[in-house]
Residue, then its C-alpha position, 0 to 999 in steps of 0.5 A: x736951209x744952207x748950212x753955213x760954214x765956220x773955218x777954225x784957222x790958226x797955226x798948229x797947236x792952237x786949239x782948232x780940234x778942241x774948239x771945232x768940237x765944243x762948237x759943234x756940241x755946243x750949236x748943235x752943228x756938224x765939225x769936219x776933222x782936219x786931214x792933215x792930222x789923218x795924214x801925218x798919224x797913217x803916214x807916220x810922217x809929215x807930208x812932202x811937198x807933192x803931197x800937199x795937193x792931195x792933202x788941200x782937196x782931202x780936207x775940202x772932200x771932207x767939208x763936202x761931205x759934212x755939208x751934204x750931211x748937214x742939208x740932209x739932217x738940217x744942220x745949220x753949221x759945220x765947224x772945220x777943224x782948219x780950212x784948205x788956205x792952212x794948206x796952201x799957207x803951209x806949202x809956202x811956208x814949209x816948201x817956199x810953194x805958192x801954187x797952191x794958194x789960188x786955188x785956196x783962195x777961192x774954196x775960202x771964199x765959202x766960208x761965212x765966217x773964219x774964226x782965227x786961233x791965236x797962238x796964246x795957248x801953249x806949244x806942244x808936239x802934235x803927233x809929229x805934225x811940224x817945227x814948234x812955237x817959232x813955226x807957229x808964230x811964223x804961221x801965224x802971221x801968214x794967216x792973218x796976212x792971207x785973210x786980211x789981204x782978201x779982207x775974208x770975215x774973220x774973228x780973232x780967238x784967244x784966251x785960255x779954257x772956258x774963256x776961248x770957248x766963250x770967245x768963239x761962241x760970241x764970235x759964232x754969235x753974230x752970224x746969227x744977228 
């Protein structure tokens, strides 16, 4: 069996950590934590424009290895707490840096479906991690622009609580029709 990837994207403070967890316990799968939260806690700080790089192939490097532990235990899913295109959306947004959106481009490709938080939960600070809710929204838009132009699988989630929870699970669901 392959294990099938499900990318939580959404801006930040929308809930990706939380979900990505629930969704684990709740299908009995693996969930990959998001790097770029790593990063700012060790660092202290948020990442710089030539770190971005770094960050994007660290959060695929911890996909690979949830994957690998998924085939070996026969794991059917791996939950990602964001994917690398959250990356490269915010080097263009915070850095004016496209460069790495190609590249973003094709690792996105291996997901089977993006599960996309909407912004409707409300804003707090994350650990230093950024600007607020007028970056969130900004961020927002970048990522629906960027997976509806490539025209990847995606689903919509919002709601708040248990009504989210239950949002994603149905969305999770149809991979399974």
């Amino acid at each position: 069996m392959t294990p099938q990837l499900i990318g939580l994207i959404g801006a930040e403070c929308t809930g990706k950590t939380t979900l990505a967890k629930a969704l684990a316990a709740h299908f009995g799968g693996l969930w990959v934590p998001e790097f770029l939260r790593t990063f700012c806690l060790q660092q202290g700080r948020t990442p710089r424009v030539d770190e971005q790089g770094f960050i994007l192939r660290s959060q695929f490097d911890l996909e690979e290895q949830r994957l690998a532990q998924a085939r070996q235990t026969g794991c059917a899913l791996v939950f990602c707490d964001t994917t690398p295109l959250l990356t490269a959306i915010y080097s263009a947004h915070y850095f004016a840096d496209t460069s790495l959106l190609d590249s973003a481009h094709v690792l996105q490709q291996r997901y089977a479906l993006n599960l996309v938080l909407r912004p409707d939960l409300g804003w707090e600070p994350d650990g230093g991690q950024r600007d607020g809710a007028q970056a969130r929204a900004a961020v927002d838009a970048l990522v629906l622009h960027q997976l509806q132009t490539r025209r990847y699988p995606h689903i919509e989630v919002s709601g708040q609580g248990p009504q989210r929870v239950q949002a994603a699970i149905l969305a999770v669901d149809t991979l399974r029709l």
